[in-house]
Each structure stands twice: as C-alpha cells, then as structure tokens.
DOSE-168653 format. One record per atom (N, C-alpha, C): residue in one letter; x, y, z. Coordinates in steps of 0.001 Angstrom, whole numbers, plus 500000, padded with zeros to 6 digits. Layout:
<recs>
aXYZ/...
</recs>
This chain:
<recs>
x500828498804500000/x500000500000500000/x500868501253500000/x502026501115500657/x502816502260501238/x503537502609499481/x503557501643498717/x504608501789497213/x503365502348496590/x502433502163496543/x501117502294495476/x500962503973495737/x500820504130497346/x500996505710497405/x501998506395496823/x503375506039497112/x504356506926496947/x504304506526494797/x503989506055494425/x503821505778492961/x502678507549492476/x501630506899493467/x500733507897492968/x501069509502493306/x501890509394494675/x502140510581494888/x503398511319493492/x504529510696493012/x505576510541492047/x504382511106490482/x503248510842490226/x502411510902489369/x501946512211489383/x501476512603490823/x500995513972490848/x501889515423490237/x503093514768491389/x504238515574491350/x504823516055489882/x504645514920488849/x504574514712487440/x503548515845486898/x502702515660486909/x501447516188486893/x501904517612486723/x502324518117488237/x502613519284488205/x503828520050487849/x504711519272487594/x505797519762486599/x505027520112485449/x504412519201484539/x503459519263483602/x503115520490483428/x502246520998484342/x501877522495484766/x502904523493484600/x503117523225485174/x504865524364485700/x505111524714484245/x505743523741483228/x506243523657482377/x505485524429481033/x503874524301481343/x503303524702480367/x502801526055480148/x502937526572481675/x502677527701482248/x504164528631481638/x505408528211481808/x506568528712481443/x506546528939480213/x505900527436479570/x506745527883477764/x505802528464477265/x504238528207477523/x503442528106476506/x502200529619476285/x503075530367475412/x501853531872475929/x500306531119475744/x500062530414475143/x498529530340475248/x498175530216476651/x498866529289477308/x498579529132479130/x497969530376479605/x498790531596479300/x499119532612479781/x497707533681479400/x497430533204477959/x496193533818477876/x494703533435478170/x495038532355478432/x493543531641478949/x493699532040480201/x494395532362480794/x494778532394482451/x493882534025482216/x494520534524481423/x494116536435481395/x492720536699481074/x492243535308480137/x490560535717480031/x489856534771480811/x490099534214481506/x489940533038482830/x489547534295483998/x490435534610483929/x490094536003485161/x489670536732484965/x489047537200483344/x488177538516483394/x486905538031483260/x486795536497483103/x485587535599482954/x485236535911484522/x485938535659484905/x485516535268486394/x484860536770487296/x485771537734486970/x485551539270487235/x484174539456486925/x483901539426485356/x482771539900484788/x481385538897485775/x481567538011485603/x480608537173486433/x480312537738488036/x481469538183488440/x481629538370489623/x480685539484489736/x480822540455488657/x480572541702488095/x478826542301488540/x478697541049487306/x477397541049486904/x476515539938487759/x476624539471488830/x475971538726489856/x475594537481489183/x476027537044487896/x475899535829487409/x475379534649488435/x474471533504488212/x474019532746489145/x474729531959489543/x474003531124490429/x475037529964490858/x475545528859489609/x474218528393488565/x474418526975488055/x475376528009486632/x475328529290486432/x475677530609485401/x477405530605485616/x478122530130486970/x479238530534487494/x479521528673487430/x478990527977487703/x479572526416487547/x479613526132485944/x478327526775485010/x479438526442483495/x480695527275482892/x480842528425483927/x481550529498483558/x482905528598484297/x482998528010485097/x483960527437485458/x484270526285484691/x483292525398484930/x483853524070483731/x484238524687482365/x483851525570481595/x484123525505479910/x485797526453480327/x485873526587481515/x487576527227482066/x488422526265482193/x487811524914482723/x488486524078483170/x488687523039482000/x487604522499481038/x487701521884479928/x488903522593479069/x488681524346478719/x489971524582478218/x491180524388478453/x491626524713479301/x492973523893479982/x493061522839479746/x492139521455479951/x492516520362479528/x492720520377478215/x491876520750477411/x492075521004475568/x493240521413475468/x493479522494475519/x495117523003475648/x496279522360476072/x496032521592476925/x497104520619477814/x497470519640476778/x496211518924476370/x496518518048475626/x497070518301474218/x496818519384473482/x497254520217472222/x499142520332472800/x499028520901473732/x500341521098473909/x501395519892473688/x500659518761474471/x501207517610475097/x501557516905473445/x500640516756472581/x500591516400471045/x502013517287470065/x501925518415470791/x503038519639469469/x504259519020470332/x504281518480471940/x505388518392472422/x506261517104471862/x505345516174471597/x505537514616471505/x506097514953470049/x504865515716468671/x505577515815467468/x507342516477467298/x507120517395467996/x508860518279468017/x509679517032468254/x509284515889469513/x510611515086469651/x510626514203468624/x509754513725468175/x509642512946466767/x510630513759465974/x510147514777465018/x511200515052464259/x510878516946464272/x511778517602464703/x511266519120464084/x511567519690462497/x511919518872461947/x511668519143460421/x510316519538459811/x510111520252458885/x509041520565458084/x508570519310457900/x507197518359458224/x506936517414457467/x504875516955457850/x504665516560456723/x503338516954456183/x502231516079457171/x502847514881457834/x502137514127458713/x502124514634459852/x503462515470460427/x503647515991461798/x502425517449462241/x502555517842460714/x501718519462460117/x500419519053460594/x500042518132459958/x498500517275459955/x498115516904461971/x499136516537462175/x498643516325463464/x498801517409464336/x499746518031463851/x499885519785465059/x498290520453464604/x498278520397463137/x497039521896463002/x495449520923463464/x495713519642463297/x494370518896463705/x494157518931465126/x495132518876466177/x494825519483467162/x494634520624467718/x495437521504466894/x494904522304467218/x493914523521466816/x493078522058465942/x492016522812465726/x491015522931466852/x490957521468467308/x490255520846468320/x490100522585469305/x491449522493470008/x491029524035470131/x490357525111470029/x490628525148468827/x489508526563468424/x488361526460468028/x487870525055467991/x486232524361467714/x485781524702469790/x486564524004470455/x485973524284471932/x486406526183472149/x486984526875471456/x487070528018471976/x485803529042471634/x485529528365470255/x484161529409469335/x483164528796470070/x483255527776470616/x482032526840471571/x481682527902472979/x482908528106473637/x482823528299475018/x482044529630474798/x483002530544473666/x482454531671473144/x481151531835473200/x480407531556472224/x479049531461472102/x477774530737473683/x478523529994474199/x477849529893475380/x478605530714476469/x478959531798476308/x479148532868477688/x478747533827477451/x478623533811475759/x477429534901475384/x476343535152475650/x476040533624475381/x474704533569476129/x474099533996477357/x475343533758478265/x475397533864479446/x475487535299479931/x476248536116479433/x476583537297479388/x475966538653478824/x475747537893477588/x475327539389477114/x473479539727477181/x472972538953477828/x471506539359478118/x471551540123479809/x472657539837480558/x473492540476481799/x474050542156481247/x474405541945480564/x475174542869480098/x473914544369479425/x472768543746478598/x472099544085478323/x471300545065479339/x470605544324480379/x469944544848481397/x470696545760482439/x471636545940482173/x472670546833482684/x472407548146482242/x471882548419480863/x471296549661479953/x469915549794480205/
</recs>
C-alpha cells in the first residue's frame, strides 16, 4: 500500500511539473489564464448565478485540459522530428484545431450567458 501511494504521489508531482512547464513555455497558458480572470471578474461583476458561474467554470476548466493536451501532442511531434513534414503538420494543426472548435464553443455559450446580463445593465 505504502509503494502504490508513493507511485501515485511521484504521478501527481509529474502532473505538476506538467503544469509548471506549460505555464513557462506556453503563451497560450498565459492567455487563457488572462481571460479566465476577466471571465471570472465579469461574472463576479454582473451577479451571474450559481448553476451561470459552475458552466463558467467548467468551459475554464475543459479549456485547459484542451490546451494541455494540444500542447502535450506539438510536444511529443517536436521530439519525433522538428523538420518541416506533412504528417507531423496534419497532426499539430488537427489538434489544434480541436482548440479553436471548443474556443468558438465556450464563446458562444458565455454569450449567452453574458450578454443578456450585460444588456439589462442599459
């Protein structure tokens, strides 16, 4: 039991290098972090509801994972080969399309969320 912990604990710790690392290299981190917090502000703002502030958090938290994993994909292709090459291309821009399909997503549902808030404000 005592190895199974210290395994899982070795995993976390992983985990959060992971973090560390992505937070350092990767400006996108950096900008989801910057509209992460004005998400959160504006909500804060505008008295957004309770169940209004739990999807405003998950489609925060799904991004990061999207991103994590986009990252984790461009990281794995670079060690493969960083040469120009048309299969590596295919799998960098296919993920990260994935991306910007959940970003025009989140978009449109905080609109929702937002701009009828935003509205009654006038």
């Amino acid at each position: 039991m005592i190895k199974a912990i210290n395994e899982h604990h070795i995993s976390i710790k992983n985990a959060f290098n992971g973090v560390k690392w992505a937070l350092k290299t990767q400006p996108n981190y950096r900008v989801h972090i910057f509209f992460s917090l004005i998400s959160l502000l504006v909500a804060w703002l505008l008295k957004i509801s309770y169940i209004e502030i739990i999807i405003i958090i998950f489609l925060i938290i799904i991004g990061f994972v999207i991103e994590t994993i986009n990252t984790g994909i461009e990281a794995t292709t670079d060690a493969i080969d960083k040469q120009i090459r048309d299969d590596i291309k295919i799998a960098k821009d296919v993920s990260a399309a994935s991306m910007l399909i959940y970003a025009i997503g989140a978009a449109i549902i905080a609109a929702f969320i937002f701009i009828p808030k935003i509205i009654n404000l006038f």
